[in-house]
N, C-alpha and C positions, 0 to 999 in steps of 0.2 A: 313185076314192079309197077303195074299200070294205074295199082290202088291210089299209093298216096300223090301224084301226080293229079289224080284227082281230086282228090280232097283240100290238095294245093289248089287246087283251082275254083274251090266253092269257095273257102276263104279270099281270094284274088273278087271274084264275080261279087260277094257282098260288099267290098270296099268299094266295087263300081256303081253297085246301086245305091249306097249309101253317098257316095257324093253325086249321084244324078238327083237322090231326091233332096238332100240339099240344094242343089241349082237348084231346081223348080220352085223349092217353098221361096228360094230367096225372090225368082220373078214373081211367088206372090205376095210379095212384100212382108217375110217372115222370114223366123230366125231356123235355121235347120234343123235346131234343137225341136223345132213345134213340132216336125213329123216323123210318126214311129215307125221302122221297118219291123216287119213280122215277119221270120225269116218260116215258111211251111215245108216241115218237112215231110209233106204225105210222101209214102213209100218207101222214102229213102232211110240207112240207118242209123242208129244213135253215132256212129263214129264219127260220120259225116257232119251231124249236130256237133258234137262234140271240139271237132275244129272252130267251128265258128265261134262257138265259147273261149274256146282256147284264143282266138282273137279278138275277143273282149265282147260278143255279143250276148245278149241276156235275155231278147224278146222272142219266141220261138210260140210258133203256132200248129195247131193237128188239125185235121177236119174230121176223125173219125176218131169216139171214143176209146177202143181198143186199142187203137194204136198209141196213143195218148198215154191211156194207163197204164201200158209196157214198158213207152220210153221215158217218161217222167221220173221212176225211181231210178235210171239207170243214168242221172245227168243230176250234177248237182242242184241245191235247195236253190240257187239266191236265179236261178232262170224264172221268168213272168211266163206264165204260159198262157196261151190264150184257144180258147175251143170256138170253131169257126163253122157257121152254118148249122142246121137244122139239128137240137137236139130231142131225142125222144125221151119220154119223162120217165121211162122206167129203166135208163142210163144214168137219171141226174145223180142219185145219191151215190151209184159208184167211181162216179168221174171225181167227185166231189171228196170223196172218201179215201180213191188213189192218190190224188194231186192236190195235198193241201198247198199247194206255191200255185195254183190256179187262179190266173189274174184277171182277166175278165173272158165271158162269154159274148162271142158275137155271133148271136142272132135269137134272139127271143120273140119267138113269133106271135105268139096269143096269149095269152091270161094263164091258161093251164100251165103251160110251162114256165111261167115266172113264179106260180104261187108255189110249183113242185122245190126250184132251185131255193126257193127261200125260206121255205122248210125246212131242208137240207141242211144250208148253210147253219139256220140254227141251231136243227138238231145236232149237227157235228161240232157246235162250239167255236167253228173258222169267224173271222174277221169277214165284214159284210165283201161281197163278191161284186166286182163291176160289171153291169151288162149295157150291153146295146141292142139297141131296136130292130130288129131286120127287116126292110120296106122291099117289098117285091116294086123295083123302079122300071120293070123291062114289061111287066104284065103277061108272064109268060104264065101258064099253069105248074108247066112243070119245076117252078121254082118257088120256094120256100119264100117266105115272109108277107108280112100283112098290107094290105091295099092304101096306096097314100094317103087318101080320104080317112082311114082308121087311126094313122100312126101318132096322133094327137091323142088319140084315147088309150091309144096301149103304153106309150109312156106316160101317161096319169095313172095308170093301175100299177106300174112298178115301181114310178117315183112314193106314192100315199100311200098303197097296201103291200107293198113288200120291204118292212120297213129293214131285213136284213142284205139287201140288193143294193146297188148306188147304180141309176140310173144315169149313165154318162153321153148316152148321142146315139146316132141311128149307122146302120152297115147297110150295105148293098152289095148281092154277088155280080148285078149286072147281066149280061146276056147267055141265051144257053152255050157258047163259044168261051164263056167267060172273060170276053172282051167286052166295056162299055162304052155306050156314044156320048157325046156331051150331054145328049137328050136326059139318060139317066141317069147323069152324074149333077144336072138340073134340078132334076124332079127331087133327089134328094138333099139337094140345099132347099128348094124350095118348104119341101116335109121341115126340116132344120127349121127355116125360120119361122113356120107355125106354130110348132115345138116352145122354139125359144119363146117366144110371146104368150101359149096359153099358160106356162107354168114358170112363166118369167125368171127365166135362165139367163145369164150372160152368156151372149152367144163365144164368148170368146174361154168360156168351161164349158164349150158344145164339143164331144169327137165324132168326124166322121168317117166312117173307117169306108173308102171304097179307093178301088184301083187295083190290079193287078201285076205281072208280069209284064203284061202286051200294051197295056193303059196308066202304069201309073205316076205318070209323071205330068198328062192332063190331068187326072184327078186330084193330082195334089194342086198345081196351076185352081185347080173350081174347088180349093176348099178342103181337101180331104187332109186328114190331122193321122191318119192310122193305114199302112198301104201292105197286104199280103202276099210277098214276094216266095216263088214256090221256084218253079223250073229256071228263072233268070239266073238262080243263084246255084241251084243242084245239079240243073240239068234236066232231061226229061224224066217225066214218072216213070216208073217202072211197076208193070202190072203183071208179074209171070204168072199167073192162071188163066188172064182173061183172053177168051176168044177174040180175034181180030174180026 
């Protein structure tokens, strides 16, 4: 009987983040409604999703394709799903293809990949797809997205030549820990308001999706509009193959 006691308990843990990040937007002078929880269900399974639906949630995020295209037909149409971090292009049209309720991609790192998703988009006939920018804000190698100095030019390639894309704001995964410092929760408002100014956006139709588990209640505090909540709400990942 240990399952749904569980699962009692993921639905319990989202209602706790869901009014922490309301506190935080409210200290930053916004309304709760301004920031989105992305509940990620990497590893864990659709049943566990499926509670949280069952308790009115609708925003659900994957980090890995696969996974994605499994649990998406097994959860009903009206969930926003959202595909989080580094995608490869020769993934896009089947992500794209499994998950027509696919609501935005967070993280589009280079040109290649925004011209693939937008071809996609067309070629399937779907309604334009929201992306986000991905800024490597930590400067590490081993992390996906493009150099601050750039992010001004890679959102002009998505906003002008992808015209089946809606260029919405920039993401950041933050440190290899997956924890970030103010530093790089900075550097991506910073990116934000060059953004908003070369292609003259209301910064207040800017999202920025950064925060995690371990951070995301500063990140909301510095701005952040979209925050990816994984193990606060499931619990910890579960990797049964992988070597310790």
């Amino acid at each position: 009987m240990a399952a749904p006691a569980a699962e009692g308990a993921a639905a319990a843990a989202l209602r706790a983040v869901l009014a922490r990040a309301g506190r935080a937007a409210e200290r930053s002078g916004r309304a709760a409604e301004a920031v989105r929880v992305v509940a990620v269900g990497k590893t864990k399974p659709v049943s566990l999703l499926r509670q949280l639906y069952d308790a009115g949630h609708r925003c659900f995020g994957e980090n890995y394709v696969q996974e994605l295209v499994t649990k998406a037909p097994q959860l009903p149409e009206d969930i926003r799903w959202h595909f989080i971090g580094h995608l490869q292009s020769n993934k896009v049209k089947p992500l794209l293809a499994a998950v027509p309720n696919l609501d935005m991609v967070e993280g589009v790192d280079n040109e290649k990949i925004a011209n693939h998703l937008d071809r996609a988009v067309n070629s399937l006939g779907r309604g334009p797809l929201k992306v986000l920018v991905q800024v490597n804000t930590s400067g590490e190698e081993s992390k996906s997205g493009i150099d601050p100095s750039r992010c001004v030019e890679l959102a002009k390639h998505v906003k002008l030549a992808c015209p089946h894309l809606i260029f919405s704001g920039l993401m950041t995964i933050g440190m290899k820990d997956y924890s970030s410092t103010p530093e790089n929760f900075k550097a991506l408002v910073d990116c934000k308001l060059e953004v908003c100014k070369a292609l003259e956006i209301p910064t207040e139709q800017f999202e920025l999706s950064m925060g995690m588990s371990g951070d995301f209640e500063q990140a909301i505090e510095m701005g952040s509009t979209n925050v990816r909540i994984g193990s606060t709400i499931f619990g910890p990942r579960e990797y049964p193959n992988k070597k310790q």
